[in-house]
C-alpha positions as CSV (number, residue, x, y, z in Angstrom):
1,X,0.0,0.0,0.0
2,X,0.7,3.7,-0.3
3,X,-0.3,5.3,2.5
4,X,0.0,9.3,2.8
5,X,0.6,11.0,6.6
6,X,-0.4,13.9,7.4
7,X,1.6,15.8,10.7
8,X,0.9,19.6,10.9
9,X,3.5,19.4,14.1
10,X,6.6,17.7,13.0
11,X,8.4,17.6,16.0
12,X,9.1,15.6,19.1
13,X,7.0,12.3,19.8
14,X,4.6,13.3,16.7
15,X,7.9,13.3,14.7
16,X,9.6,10.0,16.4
17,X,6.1,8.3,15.5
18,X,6.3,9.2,11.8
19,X,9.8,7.8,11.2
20,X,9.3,4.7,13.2
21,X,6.2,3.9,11.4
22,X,7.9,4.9,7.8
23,X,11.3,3.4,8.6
24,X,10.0,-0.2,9.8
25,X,6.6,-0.3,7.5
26,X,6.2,-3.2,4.6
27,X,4.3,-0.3,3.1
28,X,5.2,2.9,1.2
29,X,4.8,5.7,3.8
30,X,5.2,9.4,2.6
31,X,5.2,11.8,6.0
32,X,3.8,15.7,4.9
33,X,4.5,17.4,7.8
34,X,5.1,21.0,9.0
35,X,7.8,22.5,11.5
36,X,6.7,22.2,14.8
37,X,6.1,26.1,16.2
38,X,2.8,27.8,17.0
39,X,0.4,24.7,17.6
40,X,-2.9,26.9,17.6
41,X,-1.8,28.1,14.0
42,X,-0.8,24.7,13.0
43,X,-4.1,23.6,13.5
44,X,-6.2,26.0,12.1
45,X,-4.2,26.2,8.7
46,X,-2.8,22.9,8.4
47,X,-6.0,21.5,6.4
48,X,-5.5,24.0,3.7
49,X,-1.6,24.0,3.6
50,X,-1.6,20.4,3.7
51,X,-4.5,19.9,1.4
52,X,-2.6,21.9,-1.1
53,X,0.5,19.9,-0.5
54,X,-1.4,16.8,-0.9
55,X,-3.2,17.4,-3.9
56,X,0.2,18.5,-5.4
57,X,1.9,15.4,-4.9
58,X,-1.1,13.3,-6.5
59,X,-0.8,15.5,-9.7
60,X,2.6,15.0,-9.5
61,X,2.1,11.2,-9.7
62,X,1.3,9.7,-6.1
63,X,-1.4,7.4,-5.6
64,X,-2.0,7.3,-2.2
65,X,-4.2,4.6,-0.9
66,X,-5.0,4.7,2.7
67,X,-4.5,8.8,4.6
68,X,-3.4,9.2,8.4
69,X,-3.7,12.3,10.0
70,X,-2.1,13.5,13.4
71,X,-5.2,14.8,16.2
72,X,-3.8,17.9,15.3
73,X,-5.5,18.3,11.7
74,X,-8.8,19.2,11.4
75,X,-9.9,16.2,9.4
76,X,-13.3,17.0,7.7
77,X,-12.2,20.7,6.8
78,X,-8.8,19.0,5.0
79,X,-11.3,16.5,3.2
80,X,-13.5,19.2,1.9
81,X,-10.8,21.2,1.4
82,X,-8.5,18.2,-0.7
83,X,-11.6,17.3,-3.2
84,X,-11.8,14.3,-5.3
85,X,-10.1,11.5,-5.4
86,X,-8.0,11.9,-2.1
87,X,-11.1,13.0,0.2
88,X,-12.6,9.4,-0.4
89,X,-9.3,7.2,0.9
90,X,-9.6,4.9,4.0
91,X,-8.6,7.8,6.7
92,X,-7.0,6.8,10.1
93,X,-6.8,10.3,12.9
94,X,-4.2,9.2,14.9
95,X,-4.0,10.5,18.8
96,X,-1.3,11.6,20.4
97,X,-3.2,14.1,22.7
98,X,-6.0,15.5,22.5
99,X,-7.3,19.2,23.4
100,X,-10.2,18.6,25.5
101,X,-8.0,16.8,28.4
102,X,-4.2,18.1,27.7
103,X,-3.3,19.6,30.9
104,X,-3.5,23.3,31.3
105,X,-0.8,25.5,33.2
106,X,-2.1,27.4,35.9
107,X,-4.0,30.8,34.6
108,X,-4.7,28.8,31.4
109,X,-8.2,28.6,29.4
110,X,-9.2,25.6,27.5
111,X,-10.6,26.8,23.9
112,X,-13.1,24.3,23.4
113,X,-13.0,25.2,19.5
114,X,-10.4,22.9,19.3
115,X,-11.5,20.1,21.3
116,X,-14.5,20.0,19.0
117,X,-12.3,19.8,16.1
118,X,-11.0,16.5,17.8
119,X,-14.3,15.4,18.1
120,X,-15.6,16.2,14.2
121,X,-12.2,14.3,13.1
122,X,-13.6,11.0,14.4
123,X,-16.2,11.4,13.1
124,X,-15.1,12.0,9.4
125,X,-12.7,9.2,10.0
126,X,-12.7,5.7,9.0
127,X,-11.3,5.1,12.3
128,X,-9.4,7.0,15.1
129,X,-6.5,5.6,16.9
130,X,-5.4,6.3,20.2
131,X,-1.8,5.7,21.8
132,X,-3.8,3.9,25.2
133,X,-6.5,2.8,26.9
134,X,-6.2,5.5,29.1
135,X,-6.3,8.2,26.3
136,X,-9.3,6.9,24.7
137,X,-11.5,6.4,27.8
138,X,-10.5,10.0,29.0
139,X,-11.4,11.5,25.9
140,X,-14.6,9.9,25.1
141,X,-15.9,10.6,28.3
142,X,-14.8,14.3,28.2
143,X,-16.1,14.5,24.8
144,X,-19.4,13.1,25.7
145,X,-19.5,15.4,28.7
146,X,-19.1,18.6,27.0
147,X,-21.3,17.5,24.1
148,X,-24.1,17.1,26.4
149,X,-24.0,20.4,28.1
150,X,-24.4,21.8,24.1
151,X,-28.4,24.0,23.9
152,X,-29.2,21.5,20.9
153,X,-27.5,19.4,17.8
154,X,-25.2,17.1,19.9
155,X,-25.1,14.4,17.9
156,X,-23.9,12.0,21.1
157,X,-25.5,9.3,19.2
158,X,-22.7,9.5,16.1
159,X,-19.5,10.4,18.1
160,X,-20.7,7.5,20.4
161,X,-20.6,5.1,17.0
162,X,-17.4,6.7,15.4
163,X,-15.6,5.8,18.9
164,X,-17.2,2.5,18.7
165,X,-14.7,2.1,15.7
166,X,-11.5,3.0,17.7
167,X,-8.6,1.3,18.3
168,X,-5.7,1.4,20.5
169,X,-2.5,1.1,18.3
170,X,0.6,2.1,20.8
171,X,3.6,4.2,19.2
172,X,6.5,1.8,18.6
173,X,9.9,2.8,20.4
174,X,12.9,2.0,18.6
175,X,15.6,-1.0,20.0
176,X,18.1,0.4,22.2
177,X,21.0,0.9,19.8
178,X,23.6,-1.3,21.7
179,X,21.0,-3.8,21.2
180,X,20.2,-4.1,17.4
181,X,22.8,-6.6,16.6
182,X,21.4,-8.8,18.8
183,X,17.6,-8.2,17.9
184,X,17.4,-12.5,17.6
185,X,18.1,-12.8,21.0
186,X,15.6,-13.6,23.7
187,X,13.7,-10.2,25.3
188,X,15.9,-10.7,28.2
189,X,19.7,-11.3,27.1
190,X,19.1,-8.8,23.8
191,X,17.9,-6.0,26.5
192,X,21.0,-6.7,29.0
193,X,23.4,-6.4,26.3
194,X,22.6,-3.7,25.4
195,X,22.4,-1.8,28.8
196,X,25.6,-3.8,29.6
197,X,27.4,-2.5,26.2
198,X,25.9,1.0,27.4
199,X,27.7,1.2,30.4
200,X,31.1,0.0,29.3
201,X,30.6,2.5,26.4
202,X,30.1,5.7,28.6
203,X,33.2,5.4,30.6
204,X,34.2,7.3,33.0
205,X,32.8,8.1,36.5
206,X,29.9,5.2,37.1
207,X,30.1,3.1,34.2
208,X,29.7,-0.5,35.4
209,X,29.4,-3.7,33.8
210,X,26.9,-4.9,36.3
211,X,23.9,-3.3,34.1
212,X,23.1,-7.3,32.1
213,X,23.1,-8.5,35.6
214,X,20.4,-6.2,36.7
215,X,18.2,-6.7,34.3
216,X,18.5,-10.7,34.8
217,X,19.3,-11.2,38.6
218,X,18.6,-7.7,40.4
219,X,22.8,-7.4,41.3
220,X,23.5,-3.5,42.0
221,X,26.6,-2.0,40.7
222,X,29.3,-0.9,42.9
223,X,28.2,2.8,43.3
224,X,25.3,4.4,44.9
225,X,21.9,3.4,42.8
226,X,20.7,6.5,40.3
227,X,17.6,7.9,40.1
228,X,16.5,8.8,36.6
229,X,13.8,11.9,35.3
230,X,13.0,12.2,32.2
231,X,9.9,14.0,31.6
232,X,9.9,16.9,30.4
233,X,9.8,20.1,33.1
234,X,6.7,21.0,32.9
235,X,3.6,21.7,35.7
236,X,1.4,18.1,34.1
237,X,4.9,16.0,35.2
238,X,5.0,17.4,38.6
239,X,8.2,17.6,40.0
240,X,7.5,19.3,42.7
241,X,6.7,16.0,43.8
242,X,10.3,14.6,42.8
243,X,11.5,16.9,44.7
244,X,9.6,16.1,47.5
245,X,10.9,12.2,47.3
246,X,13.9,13.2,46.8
247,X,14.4,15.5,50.2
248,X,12.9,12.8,52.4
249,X,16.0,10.6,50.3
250,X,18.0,13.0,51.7
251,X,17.2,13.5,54.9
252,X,17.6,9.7,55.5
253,X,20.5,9.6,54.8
254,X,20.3,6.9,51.9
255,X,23.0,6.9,49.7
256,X,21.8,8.0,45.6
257,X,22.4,10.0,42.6
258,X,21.0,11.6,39.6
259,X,20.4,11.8,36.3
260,X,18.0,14.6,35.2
261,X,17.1,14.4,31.6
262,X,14.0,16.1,30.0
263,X,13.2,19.2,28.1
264,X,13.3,22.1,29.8
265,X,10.9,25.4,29.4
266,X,12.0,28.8,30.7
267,X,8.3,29.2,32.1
268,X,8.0,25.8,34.0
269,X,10.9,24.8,34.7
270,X,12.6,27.3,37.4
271,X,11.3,26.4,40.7
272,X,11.2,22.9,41.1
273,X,14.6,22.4,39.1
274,X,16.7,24.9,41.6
275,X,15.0,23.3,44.2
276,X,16.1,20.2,43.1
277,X,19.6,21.3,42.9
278,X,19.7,22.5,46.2
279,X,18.5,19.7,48.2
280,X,20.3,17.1,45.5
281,X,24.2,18.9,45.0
282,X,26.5,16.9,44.5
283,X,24.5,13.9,43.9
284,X,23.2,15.3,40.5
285,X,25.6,13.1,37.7
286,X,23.9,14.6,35.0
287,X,21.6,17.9,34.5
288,X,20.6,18.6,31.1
289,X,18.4,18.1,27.9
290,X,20.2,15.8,25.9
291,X,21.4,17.1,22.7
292,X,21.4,13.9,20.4
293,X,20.4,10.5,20.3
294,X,23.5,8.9,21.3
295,X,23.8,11.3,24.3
296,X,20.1,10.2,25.2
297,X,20.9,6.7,25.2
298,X,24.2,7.1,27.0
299,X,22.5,8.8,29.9
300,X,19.2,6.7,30.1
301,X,22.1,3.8,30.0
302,X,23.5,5.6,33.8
303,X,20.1,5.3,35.2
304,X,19.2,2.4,37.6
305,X,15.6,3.4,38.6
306,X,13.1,6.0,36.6
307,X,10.8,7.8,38.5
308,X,7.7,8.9,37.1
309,X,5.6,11.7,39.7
310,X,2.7,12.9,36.3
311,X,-0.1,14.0,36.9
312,X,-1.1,13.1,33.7
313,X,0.6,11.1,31.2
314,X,-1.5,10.0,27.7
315,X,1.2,7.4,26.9
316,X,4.7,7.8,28.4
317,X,7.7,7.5,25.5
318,X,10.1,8.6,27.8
319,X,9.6,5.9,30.4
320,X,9.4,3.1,27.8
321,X,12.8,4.7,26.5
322,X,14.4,4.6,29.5
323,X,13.0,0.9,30.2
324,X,14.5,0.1,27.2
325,X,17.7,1.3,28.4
326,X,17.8,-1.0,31.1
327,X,15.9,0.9,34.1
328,X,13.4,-0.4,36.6
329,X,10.6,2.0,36.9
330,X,9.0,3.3,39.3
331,X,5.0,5.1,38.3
332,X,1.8,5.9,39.2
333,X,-0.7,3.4,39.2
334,X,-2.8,5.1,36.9
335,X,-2.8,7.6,33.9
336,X,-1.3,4.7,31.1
337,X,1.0,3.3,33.3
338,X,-0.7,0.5,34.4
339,X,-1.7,-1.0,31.1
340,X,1.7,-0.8,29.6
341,X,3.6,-2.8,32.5
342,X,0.6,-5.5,32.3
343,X,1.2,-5.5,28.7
344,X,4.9,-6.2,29.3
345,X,5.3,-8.3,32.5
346,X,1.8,-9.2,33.2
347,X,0.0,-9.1,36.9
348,X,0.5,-9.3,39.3
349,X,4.4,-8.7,38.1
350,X,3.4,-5.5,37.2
351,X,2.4,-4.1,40.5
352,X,5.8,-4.1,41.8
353,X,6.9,-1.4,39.6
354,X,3.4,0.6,40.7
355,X,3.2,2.7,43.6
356,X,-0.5,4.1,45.3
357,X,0.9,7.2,46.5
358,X,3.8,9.4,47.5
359,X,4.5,8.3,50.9
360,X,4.2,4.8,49.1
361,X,7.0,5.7,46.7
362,X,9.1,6.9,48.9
363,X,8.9,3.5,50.9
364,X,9.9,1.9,48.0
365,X,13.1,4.1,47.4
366,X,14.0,3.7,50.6
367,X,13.6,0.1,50.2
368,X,15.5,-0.3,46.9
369,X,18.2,2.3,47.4
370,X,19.0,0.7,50.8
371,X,19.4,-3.0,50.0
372,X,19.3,-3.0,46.1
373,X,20.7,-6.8,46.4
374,X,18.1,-7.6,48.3
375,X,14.8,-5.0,46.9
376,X,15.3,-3.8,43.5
377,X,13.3,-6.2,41.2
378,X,14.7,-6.8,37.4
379,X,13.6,-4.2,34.7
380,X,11.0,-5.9,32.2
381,X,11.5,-5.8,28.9
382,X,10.0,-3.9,26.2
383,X,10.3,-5.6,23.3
384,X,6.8,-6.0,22.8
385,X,6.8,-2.3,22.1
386,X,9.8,-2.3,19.3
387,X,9.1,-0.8,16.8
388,X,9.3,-3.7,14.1
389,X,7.1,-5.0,15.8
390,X,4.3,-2.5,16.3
391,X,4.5,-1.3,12.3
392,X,3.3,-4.7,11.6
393,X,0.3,-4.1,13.6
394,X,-0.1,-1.0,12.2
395,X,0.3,-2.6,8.7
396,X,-1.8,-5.4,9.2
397,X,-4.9,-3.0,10.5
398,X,-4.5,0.1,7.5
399,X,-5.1,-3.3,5.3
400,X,-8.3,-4.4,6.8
401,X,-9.7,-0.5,7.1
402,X,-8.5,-0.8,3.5
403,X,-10.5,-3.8,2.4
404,X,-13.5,-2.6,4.7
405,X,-13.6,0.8,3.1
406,X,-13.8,-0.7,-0.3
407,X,-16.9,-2.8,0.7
408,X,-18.7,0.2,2.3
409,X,-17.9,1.7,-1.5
410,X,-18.9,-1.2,-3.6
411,X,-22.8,-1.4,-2.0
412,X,-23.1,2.3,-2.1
413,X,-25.9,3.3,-4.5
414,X,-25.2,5.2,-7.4
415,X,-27.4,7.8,-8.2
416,X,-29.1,7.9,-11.1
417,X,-28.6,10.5,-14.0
């Protein structure tokens, strides 16, 4: 198949999803996509400029057969917009977020012009995909909530039989890249060689060839365990909570370090950062937004435990990255959390790696930190998640919306002239 995607924000996780699906894909996938600045703009002119970019390509010779759009075009206008023959391909919206439940920073407003523009893209899609469970629940029930508080027109009854249709297709995350070499390899020996290759790689202060044994048998290196973030710094991710665990780490007296990864934002990040570094110091190994891939990985491969404190989370790349890498994790159980550790490990193994609250984490910390031999269970592997794997699911379900598509079209009847 050809299939055409369409990204008015081609940056970050949006961008990571494109190539993953393009570069592991038994199909042809072309990726129209747009820099990633001014997201309101983005999606208020993306239907047109895209639509024009579209229909450009098909005159130049494209024949697309299947269209996948990112939540953040407006679907129906780009149909009307694209005309004949594109507007009539099988068409997937994929969610990454959405804008009725992305968090808001304090002061903030929710324009509920483009939540509706979520909802009026399932609706003139052949079917929406969502990167969880979590994400898809959430955002049905907020769209059927604010839908019902409209005078008149709701049309409840067609959103609630477009989401019928929805499917839960994950993003893929690509193989650690210590670990592509050995892709054959069982989950569990592929993923400790490549943490174990990552750590004898880094050199220097705290590289340890201990990593393949953690993942396997739980054995801690040498050095004090590290404590990973790698969220970005915004209010949603809540590390004023990290910092919170972190001083009560502190003022026990339990021997730790850090590694803070994560993009950075002049207006979020200030407080909680420098009051991280205060109560942290010295124990901070690492304090920066990595600057390539291979300074990513290297760092995710000095991290023994990664901390998630989010408030709200609609899938969770870095996390899987960092388990990837080698890291046991430690989350919320909730937001999508839970259903990707059960879709990895299984339950009850995947409440290990869950903790209820705060004061809960914290014990765990305290337990792991302290007696890591002992504690700190192995990190699961996320193979099931590679993205060689996923594409094929993606493949294998554009062909059937394909082959449905052209059934609806075969018993439609023509009109007569």
């Amino acid at each position: 198949m050809n299939v055409i995607v369409l990204e008015p924000f081609g940056g970050g996780s949006h961008a990571a999803w494109c190539e993953g699906w393009q570069r592991y894909s038994r199909h042809r996938v072309t990726v129209l996509d747009l820099p990633a600045v001014h997201w309101k703009w983005r999606s208020r002119h993306a239907a047109l400029t895209l639509a024009e970019r579209a229909r450009q390509a098909w005159s130049a010779g494209e024949r697309f057969e299947a269209v996948v759009c990112s939540d953040m075009l407006d679907v129906p206008a780009w149909k009307g917009l694209v005309g004949e023959p594109l507007a009539s391909l099988p068409t997937i919206t994929y969610f990454h977020e959405n804008q009725l439940t992305y968090p808001l920073a304090e002061g903030q407003q929710r324009d509920y012009h483009y939540g509706y523009t979520n909802i009026l893209s399932v609706l003139a899609s052949d079917q929406a995909w969502f990167n969880s469970e979590f994400h898809r629940q959430e955002f049905q029930q907020a769209a059927a909530e604010w839908l019902r508080r409209m005078p008149d027109f709701r049309h409840l009854d067609l959103f609630t039989a477009a989401m019928a249709r929805s499917r839960v297709m994950p993003p893929g995350i690509e193989p650690s890249p210590m670990s592509e070499s050995s892709m054959s390899a069982s989950p569990m020996s592929a993923s400790s060689m490549s943490a174990s290759s990552k750590s004898k790689s880094s050199g220097g202060p705290g590289g340890d060839s201990s990593r393949s044994d953690r993942r396997s048998h739980g054995f801690p290196p040498a050095r004090p365990l590290r404590l990973g973030w790698v969220a970005r710094w915004e209010h949603d991710k809540r590390p004023d909570r990290f910092v919170e665990l972190v001083a009560r780490l502190v003022r026990e007296a339990i021997p730790f370090e850090l590694i803070l990864l994560g993009q950075r934002f002049a207006r979020d990040t200030g407080d909680a950062l420098r009051q991280l570094r205060e109560v942290a110091g010295q124990r901070i190994r690492f304090d920066a937004f990595a600057q390539s891939p291979e300074e990513y990985w290297r760092q995710l491969g000095q991290i023994d435990v990664v901390v998630s404190t989010a408030d709200h989370e609609f899938f969770g790349i870095g996390v899987c990255e960092a388990i990837e890498a080698g890291v046991v994790p430690l989350l919320p159980n909730r937001l999508a959390y839970p259903e990707i550790l059960h879709r990895i490990t299984g339950s009850p193994q995947a409440d290990r790696y869950l903790y209820t609250s705060l004061d809960d984490a914290a014990q765990r910390l305290e337990s792991w930190l302290s007696d890591p031999a002992a504690h700190l269970p192995p990190a699961p592997s996320m193979q099931r998640y590679h993205w060689p794997r996923m594409a094929e699911e993606y493949d294998a379900r554009i062909e059937s919306i394909d082959r449905s598509h052209l059934r609806c079209v075969s018993v439609r009847p023509r009109s007569k002239n």
